[in-house]
C-alpha positions as CSV (number, residue, x, y, z in Angstrom):
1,X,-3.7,78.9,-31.6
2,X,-2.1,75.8,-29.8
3,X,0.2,73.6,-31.2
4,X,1.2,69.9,-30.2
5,X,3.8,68.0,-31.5
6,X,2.3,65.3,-34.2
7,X,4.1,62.0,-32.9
8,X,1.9,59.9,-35.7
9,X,1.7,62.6,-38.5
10,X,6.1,62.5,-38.5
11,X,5.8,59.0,-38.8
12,X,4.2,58.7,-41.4
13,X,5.9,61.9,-43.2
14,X,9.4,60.2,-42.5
15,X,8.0,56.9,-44.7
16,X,7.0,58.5,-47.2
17,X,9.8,60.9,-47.8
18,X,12.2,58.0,-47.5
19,X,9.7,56.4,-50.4
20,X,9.1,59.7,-52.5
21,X,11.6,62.5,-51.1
22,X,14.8,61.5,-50.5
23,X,16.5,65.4,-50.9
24,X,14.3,65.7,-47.7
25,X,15.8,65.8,-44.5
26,X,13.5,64.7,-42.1
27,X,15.5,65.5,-38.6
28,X,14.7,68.7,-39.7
29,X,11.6,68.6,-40.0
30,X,8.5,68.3,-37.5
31,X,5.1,67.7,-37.5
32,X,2.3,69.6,-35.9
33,X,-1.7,69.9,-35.2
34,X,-2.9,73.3,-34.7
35,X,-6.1,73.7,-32.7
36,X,-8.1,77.1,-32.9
37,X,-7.4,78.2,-36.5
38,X,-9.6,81.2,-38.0
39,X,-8.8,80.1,-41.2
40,X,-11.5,79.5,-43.7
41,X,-10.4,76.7,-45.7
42,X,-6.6,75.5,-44.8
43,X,-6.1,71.8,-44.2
44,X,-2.3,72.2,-43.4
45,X,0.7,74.4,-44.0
46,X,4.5,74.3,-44.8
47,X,6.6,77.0,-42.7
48,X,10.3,77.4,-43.2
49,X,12.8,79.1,-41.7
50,X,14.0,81.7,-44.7
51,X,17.7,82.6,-45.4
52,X,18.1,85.2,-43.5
53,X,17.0,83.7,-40.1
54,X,19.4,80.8,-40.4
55,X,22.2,83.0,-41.5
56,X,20.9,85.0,-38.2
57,X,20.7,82.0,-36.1
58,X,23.6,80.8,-37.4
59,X,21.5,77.5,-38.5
60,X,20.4,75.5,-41.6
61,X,17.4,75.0,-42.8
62,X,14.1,73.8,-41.0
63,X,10.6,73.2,-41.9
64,X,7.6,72.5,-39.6
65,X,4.4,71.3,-41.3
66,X,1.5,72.3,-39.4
67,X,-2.0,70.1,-40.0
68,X,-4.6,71.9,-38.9
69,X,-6.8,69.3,-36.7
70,X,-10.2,70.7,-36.9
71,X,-10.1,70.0,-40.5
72,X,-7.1,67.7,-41.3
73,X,-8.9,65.0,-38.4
74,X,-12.3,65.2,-40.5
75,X,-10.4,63.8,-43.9
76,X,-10.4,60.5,-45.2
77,X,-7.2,58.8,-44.5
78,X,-6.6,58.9,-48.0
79,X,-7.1,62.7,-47.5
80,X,-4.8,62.9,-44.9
81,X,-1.7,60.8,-46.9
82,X,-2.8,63.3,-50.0
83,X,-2.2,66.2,-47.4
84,X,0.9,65.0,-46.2
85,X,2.3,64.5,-49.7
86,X,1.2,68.0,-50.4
87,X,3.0,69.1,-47.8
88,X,5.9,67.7,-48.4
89,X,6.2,68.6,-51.8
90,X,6.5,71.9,-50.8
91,X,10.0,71.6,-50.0
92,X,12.4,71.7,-52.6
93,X,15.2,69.6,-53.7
94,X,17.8,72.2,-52.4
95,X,16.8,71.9,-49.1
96,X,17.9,75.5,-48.2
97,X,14.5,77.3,-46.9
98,X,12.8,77.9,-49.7
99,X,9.7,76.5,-51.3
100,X,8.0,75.1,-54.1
101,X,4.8,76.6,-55.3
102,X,1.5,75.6,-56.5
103,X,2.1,75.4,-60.1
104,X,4.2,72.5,-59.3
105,X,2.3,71.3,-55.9
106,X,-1.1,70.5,-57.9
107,X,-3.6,68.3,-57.6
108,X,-2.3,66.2,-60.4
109,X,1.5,65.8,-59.2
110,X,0.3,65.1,-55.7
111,X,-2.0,62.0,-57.3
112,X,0.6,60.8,-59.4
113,X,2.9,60.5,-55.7
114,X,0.1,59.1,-53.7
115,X,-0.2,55.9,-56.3
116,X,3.9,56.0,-56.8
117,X,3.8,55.9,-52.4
118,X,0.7,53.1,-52.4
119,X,2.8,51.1,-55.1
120,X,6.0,51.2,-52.9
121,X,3.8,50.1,-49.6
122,X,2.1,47.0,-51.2
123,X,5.9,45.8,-52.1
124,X,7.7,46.2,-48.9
């Protein structure tokens, strides 16, 4: 696997979690493509680092969100805003490491976001 930095993908993660996610932190949290996944059927992930690290590392918590580009590229770029959203909804309010799982990430919530985010854009 190789990994880049996702200059455009943080971007637009940091609007919308200053729109929909305000518990989330964003300087600690980056964006990434993947290239060479053997995954089946992952668009993107949401890795943490878990209590014990940061208590090892003598850090708080960090999340990277990882778009996989061979599939995430290929999505409509209503798709893609859906996956970020996703994403982001993975992380919780506590901010501490954790996450939240999919019987609250659905495909329901993560609709009801995207037209709360597409709202928000049309009046600033």
């Amino acid at each position: 696997m190789k990994y880049e930095f996702a200059q455009d993908l943080q971007i637009i993660a940091e609007e919308i979690s200053i729109m929909l996610f305000p518990h989330i932190r964003m300087n600690r949290v980056m964006c990434f493509r993947s290239y060479g996944t053997s995954s089946k059927r992952t668009i993107a992930r949401c890795h943490a680092l878990g209590k014990l690290m940061q208590k090892a590392m003598g850090t708080e918590a960090f999340y990277a969100l990882e778009f996989l580009a061979e599939r995430f590229e290929r999505l409509s770029k209503e798709d893609q805003l859906k996956t970020i959203i996703h994403e982001l909804m993975h992380i919780p309010i506590s901010f501490g490491g954790g996450f939240k799982h999919h019987n609250w990430v659905t495909d329901k919530n993560v609709n009801k976001y995207f037209k709360e985010y597409n709202k928000r854009r049309v009046c600033s």
